[in-house]
C-alpha positions as a Markdown table, in Angstrom:
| # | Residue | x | y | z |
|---|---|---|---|---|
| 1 | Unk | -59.4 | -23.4 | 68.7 |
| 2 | Unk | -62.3 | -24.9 | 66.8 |
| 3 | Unk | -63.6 | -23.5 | 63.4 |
| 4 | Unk | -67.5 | -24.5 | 62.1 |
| 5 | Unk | -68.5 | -24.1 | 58.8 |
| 6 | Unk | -72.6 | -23.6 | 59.6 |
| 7 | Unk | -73.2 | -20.3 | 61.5 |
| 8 | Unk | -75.5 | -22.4 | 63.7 |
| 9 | Unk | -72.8 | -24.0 | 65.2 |
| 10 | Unk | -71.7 | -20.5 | 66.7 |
| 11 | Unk | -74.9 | -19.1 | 67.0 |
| 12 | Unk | -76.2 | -19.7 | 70.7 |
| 13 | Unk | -73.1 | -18.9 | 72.2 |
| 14 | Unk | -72.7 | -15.7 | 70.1 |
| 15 | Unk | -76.1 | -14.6 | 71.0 |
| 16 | Unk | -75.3 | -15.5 | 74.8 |
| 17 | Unk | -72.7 | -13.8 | 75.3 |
| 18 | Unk | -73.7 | -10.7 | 73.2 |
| 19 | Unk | -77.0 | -10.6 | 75.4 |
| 20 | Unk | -74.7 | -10.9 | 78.4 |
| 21 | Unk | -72.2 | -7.9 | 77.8 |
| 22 | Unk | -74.8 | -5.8 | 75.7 |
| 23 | Unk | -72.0 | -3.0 | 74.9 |
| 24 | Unk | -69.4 | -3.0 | 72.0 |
| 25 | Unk | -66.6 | -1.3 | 70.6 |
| 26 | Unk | -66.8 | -0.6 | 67.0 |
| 27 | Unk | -63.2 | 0.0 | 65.2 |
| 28 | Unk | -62.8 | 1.8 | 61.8 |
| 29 | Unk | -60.2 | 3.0 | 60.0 |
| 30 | Unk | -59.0 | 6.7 | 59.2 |
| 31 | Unk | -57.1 | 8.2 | 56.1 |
| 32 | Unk | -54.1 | 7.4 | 57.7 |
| 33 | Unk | -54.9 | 3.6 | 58.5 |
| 34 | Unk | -55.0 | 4.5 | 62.1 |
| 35 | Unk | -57.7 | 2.7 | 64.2 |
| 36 | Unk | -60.5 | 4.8 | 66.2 |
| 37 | Unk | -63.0 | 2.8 | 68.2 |
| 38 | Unk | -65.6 | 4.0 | 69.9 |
| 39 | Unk | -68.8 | 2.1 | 72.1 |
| 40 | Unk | -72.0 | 1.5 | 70.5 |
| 41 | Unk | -75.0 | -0.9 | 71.0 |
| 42 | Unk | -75.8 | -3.8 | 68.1 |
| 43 | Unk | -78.3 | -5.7 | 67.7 |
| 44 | Unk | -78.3 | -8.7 | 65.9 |
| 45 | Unk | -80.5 | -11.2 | 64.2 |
| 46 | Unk | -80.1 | -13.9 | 61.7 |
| 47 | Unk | -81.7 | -14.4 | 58.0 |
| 48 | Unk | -81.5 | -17.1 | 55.9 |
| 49 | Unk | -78.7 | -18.9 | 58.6 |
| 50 | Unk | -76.5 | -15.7 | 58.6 |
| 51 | Unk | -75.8 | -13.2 | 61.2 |
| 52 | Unk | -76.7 | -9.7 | 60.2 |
| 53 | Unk | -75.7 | -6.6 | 62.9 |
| 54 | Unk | -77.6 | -3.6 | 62.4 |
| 55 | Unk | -76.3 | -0.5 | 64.5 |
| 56 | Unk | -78.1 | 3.0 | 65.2 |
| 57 | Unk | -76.1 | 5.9 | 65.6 |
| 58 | Unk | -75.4 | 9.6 | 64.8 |
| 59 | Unk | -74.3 | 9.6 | 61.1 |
| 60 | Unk | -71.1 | 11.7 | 62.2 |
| 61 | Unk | -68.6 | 13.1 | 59.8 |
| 62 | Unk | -65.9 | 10.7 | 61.4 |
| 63 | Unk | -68.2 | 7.6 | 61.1 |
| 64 | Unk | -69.1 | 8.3 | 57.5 |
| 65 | Unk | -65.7 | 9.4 | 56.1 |
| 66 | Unk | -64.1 | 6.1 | 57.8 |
| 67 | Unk | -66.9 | 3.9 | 56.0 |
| 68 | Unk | -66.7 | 5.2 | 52.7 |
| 69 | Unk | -62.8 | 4.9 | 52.9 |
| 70 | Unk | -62.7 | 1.6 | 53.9 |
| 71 | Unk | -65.8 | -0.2 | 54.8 |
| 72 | Unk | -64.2 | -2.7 | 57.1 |
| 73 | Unk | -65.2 | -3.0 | 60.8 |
| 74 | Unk | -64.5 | -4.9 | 63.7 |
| 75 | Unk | -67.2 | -5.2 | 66.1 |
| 76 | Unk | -65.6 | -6.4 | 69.8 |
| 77 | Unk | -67.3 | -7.5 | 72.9 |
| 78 | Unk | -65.9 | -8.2 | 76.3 |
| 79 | Unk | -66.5 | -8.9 | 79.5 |
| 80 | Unk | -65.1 | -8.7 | 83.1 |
| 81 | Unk | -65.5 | -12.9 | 83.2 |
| 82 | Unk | -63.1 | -12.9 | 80.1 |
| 83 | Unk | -65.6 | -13.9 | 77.4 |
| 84 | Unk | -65.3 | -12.1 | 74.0 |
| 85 | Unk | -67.0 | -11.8 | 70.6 |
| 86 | Unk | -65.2 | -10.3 | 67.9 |
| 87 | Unk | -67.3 | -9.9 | 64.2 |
| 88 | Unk | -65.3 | -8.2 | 61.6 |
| 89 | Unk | -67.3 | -7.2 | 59.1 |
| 90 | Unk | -68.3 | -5.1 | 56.3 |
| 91 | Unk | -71.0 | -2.3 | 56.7 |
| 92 | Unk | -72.5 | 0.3 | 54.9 |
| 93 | Unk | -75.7 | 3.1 | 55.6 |
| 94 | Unk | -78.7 | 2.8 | 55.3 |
| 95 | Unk | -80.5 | 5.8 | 54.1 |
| 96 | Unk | -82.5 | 5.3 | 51.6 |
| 97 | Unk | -85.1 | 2.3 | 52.5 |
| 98 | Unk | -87.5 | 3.2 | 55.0 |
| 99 | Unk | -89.2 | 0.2 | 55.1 |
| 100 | Unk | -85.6 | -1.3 | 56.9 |
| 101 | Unk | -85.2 | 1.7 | 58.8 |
| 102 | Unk | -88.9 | 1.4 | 60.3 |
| 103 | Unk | -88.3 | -2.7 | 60.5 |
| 104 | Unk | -84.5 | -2.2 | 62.7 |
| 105 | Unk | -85.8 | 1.0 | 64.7 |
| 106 | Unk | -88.7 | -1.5 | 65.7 |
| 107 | Unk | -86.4 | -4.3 | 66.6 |
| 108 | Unk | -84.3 | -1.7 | 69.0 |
| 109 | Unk | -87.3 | -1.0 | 70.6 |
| 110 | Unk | -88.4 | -5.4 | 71.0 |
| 111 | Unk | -84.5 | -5.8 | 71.7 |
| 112 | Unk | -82.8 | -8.4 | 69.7 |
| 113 | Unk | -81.0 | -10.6 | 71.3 |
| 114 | Unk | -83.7 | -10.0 | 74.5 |
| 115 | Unk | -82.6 | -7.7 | 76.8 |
| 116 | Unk | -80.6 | -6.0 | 74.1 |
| 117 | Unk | -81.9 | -2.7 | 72.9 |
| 118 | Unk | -83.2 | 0.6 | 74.1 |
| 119 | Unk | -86.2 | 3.0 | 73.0 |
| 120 | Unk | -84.0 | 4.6 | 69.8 |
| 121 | Unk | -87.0 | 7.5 | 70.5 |
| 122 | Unk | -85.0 | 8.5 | 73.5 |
| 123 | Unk | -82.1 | 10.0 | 71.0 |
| 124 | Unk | -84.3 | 10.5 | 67.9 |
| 125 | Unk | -87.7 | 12.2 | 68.1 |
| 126 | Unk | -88.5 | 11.9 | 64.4 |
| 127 | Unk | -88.4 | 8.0 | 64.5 |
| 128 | Unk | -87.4 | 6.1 | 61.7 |
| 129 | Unk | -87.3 | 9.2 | 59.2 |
| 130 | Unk | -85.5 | 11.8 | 61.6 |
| 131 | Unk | -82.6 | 13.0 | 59.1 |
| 132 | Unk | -80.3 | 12.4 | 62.0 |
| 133 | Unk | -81.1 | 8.8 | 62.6 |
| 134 | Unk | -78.3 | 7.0 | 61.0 |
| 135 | Unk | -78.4 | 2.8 | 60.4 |
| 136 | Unk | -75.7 | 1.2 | 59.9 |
| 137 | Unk | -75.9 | -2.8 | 58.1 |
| 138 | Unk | -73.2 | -5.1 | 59.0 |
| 139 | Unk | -72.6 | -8.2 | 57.0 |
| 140 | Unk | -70.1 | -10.1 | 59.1 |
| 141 | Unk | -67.4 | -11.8 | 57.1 |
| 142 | Unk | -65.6 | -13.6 | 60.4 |
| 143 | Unk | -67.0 | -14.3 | 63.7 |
| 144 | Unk | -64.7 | -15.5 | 66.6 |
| 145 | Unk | -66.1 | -16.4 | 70.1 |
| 146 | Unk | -63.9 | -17.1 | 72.7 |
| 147 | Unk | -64.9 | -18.3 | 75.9 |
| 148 | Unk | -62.7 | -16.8 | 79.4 |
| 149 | Unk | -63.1 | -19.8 | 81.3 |
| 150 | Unk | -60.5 | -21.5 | 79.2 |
| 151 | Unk | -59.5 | -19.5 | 76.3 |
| 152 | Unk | -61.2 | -21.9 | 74.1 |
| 153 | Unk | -62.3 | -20.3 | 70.9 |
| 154 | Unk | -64.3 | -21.0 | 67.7 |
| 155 | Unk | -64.4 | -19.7 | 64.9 |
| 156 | Unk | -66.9 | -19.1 | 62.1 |
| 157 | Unk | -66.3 | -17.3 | 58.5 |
| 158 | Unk | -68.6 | -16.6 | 56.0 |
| 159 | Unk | -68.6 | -18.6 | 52.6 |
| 160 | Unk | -67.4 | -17.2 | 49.5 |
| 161 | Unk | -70.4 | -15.6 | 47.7 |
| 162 | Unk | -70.2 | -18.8 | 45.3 |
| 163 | Unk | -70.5 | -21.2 | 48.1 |
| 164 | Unk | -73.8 | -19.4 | 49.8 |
| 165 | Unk | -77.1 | -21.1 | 49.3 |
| 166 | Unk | -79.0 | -20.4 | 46.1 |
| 167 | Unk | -82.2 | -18.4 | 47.8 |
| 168 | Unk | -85.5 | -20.5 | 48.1 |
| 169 | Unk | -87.1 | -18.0 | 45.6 |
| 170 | Unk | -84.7 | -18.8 | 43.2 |
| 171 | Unk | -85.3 | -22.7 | 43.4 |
């Protein structure tokens, strides 16, 4: 087990393997503090040296009450060759900024990691503004990568909000 402090450090073998297995199970929690998972596809890209998921789905009654209870996620990948991701993260929706919404529906489409993405026209006909296209943002706190051939893991957590680089705009 190996932890980095820089997200860089994790970030080709995240991206890897996440382009590799494509598919992953997203885990919320209910009223009860029961888990309920489900498969969805993420994308992912990086700003400012941190990993930020973005996921389209049906804004469901399930998805949203879990959220607003308890915004905590874990986002799980696997694959047959015994190579995981796991990113547990906060999220929240995005409704409201259709500049985002446009920016993410076109990254689906480009696929981010390559390879990773589909046509999100193919569920939503209204594009970016069709009421029931919901985005979901996912700032991960903890990233863990753990490669089958060996076990061997690393691990990657986000610095405390008063450890994160002061913006370049800001300088």
């Amino acid at each position: 087990m190996r932890t980095v402090r820089s997200f860089s450090d994790l970030q080709e073998p995240f991206l890897a393997y996440i382009q590799d297995i494509v598919y992953a199970t997203m885990t919320t929690v209910d009223s009860k503090n029961r888990p309920r998972a489900r498969v969805l596809l993420p994308i992912w890209e990086v700003r400012d040296g941190l990993p930020i998921g973005w996921i389209a789905a049906y804004k469901t009654p399930v998805k949203v009450a879990h959220l607003k209870r308890n915004p905590h996620t874990t986002i799980s990948y696997w694959s047959p060759k015994q190579n995981a991701v796991f990113a547990d993260c906060t999220a929240e929706w995005v409704d409201e900024d259709q500049d985002v919404r446009r920016e993410i529906w076109d990254l689906y489409k480009q696929g981010s990691p390559p390879g990773v993405g589909y046509d999100p026209a193919n569920f939503w006909r209204g594009g970016h503004t069709d009421p029931k296209f919901g985005l979901i943002k996912l700032h991960p706190w903890r990233i863990q990568v753990l490669r089958g051939m060996d076990l061997s893991s690393v691990f990657w957590q986000a610095p405390e909000p008063a450890e994160l680089p002061e913006p370049a705009s800001a300088r």
